[in-house]
C-alpha positions in Angstrom: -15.7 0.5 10.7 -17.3 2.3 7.8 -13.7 4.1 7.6 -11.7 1.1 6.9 -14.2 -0.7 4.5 -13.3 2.1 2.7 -9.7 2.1 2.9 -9.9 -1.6 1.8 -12.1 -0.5 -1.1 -9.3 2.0 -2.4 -6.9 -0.8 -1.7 -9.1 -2.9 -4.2 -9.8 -0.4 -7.1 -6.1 0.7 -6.9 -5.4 -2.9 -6.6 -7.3 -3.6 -10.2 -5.8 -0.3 -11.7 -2.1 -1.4 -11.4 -3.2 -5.0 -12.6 -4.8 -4.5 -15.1 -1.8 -1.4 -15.9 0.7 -4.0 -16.0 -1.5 -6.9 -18.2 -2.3 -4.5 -20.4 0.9 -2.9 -21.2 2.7 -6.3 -21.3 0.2 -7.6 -23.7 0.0 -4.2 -26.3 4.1 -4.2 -25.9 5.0 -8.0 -26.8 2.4 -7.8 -29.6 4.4 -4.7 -31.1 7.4 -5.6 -30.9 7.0 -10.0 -32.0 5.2 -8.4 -34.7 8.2 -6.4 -36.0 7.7 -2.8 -34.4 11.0 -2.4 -32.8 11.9 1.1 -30.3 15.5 2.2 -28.9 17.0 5.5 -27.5 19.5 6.2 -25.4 18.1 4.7 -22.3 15.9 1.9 -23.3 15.1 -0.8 -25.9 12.4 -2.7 -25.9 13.5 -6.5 -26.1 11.2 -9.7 -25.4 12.0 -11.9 -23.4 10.2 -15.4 -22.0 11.3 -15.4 -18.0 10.4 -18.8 -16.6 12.5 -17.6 -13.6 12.2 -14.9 -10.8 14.3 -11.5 -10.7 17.4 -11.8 -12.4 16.2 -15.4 -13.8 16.6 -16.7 -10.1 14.6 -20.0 -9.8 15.0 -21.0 -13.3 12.1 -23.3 -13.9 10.4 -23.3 -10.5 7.4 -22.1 -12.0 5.1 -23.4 -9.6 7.3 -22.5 -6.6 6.6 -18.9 -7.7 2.6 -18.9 -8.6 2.2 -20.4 -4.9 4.9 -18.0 -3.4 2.9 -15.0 -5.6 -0.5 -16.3 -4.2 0.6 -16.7 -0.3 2.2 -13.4 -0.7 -0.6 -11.4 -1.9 -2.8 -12.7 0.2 -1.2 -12.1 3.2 -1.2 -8.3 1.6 -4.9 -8.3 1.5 -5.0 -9.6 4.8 -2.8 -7.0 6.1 -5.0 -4.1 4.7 -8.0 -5.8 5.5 -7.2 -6.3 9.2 -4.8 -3.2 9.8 -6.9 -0.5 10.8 -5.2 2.4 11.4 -3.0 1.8 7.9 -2.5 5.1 5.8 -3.6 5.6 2.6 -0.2 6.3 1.2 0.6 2.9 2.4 -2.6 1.4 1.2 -1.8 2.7 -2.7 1.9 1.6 -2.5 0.6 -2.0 -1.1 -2.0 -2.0 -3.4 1.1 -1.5 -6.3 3.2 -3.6 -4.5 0.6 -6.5 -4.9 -0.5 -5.8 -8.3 3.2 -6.4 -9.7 3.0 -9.8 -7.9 -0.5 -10.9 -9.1 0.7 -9.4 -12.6 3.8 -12.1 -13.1 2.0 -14.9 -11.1 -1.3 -14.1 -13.9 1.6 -14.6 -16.5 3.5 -17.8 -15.1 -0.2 -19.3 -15.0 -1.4 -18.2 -18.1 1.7 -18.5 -20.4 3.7 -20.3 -18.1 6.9 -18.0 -18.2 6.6 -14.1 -17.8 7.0 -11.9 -20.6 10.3 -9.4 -19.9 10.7 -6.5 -22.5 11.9 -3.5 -21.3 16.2 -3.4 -21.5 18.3 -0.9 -20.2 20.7 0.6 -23.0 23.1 2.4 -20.7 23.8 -0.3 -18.1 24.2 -3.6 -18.0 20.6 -5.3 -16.0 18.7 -7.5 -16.9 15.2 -7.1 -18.9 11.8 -6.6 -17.2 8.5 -5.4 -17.2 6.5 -3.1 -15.6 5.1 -5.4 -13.1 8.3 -5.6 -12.0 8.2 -2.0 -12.1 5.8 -1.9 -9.6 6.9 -4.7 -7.2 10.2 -2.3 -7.2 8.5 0.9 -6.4 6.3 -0.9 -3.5 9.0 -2.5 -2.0 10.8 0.7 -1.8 8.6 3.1 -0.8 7.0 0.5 2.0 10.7 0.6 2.9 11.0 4.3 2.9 7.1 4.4 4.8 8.7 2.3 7.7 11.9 4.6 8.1 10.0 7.7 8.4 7.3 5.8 10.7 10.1 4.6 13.1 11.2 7.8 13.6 
């Protein structure tokens, strides 16, 4: 008992981290750049953007679609960790991520109502985003990766 109260307690704290990681670098970012700072290289540019769609501006104006979507989502996450016992912490800190990214754009689409995309790929052509959807990537992937070694 006492062991997974605690793994649910890293889940929260790394939970917060990546939230408030993602708020805050969305927040300092847009205000430097609408307020004329501007950075390029190579690989990136930063570019802002107001999103009122998903991923690749899928769902165009469904915003509340997605804030109940976000919400059912992360909380069946917390469930999951909550009730899943024998769950590593690896997977707990990559769930944690995973939900933080989610929570970050839903925070947004409630907020502002559209999510605020600003990082842009110079040498390809994708479309912009932020690092919420950073971390939603890198959860989603590794939990992926996670389940493949696990099967084994």
């Amino acid at each position: 008992m006492k062991d997974s109260a605690l793994k649910y307690l890293f889940f929260i704290l790394c939970f917060a981290f990546w939230l408030f990681l993602a708020l805050f670098s969305s927040k300092l970012i847009v205000d430097n750049v609408t307020s004329g700072h501007h950075y390029s290289n190579a690989v990136f540019s930063l570019t802002y953007l107001k999103n009122s769609g998903a991923a690749f501006s899928l769902l165009e104006n469904a915003r509340e679609f997605l804030i109940i979507l976000s919400i059912v989502a992360s909380t069946l996450l917390f469930l999951y960790v909550h009730n899943n016992k024998g769950i590593h912490l690896i997977s707990v800190s990559f769930i944690a991520l995973l939900t933080a990214g989610i929570m970050a754009n839903c925070h947004e689409r409630i907020v502002l109502g559209y999510v605020r995309d600003y990082i842009h790929l110079n040498f390809v052509n994708f479309p912009i985003f932020n690092m919420a959807d950073i971390f939603i990537t890198i959860g989603v992937i590794a939990l992926i990766g996670i389940l493949m070694v696990y099967k084994r």
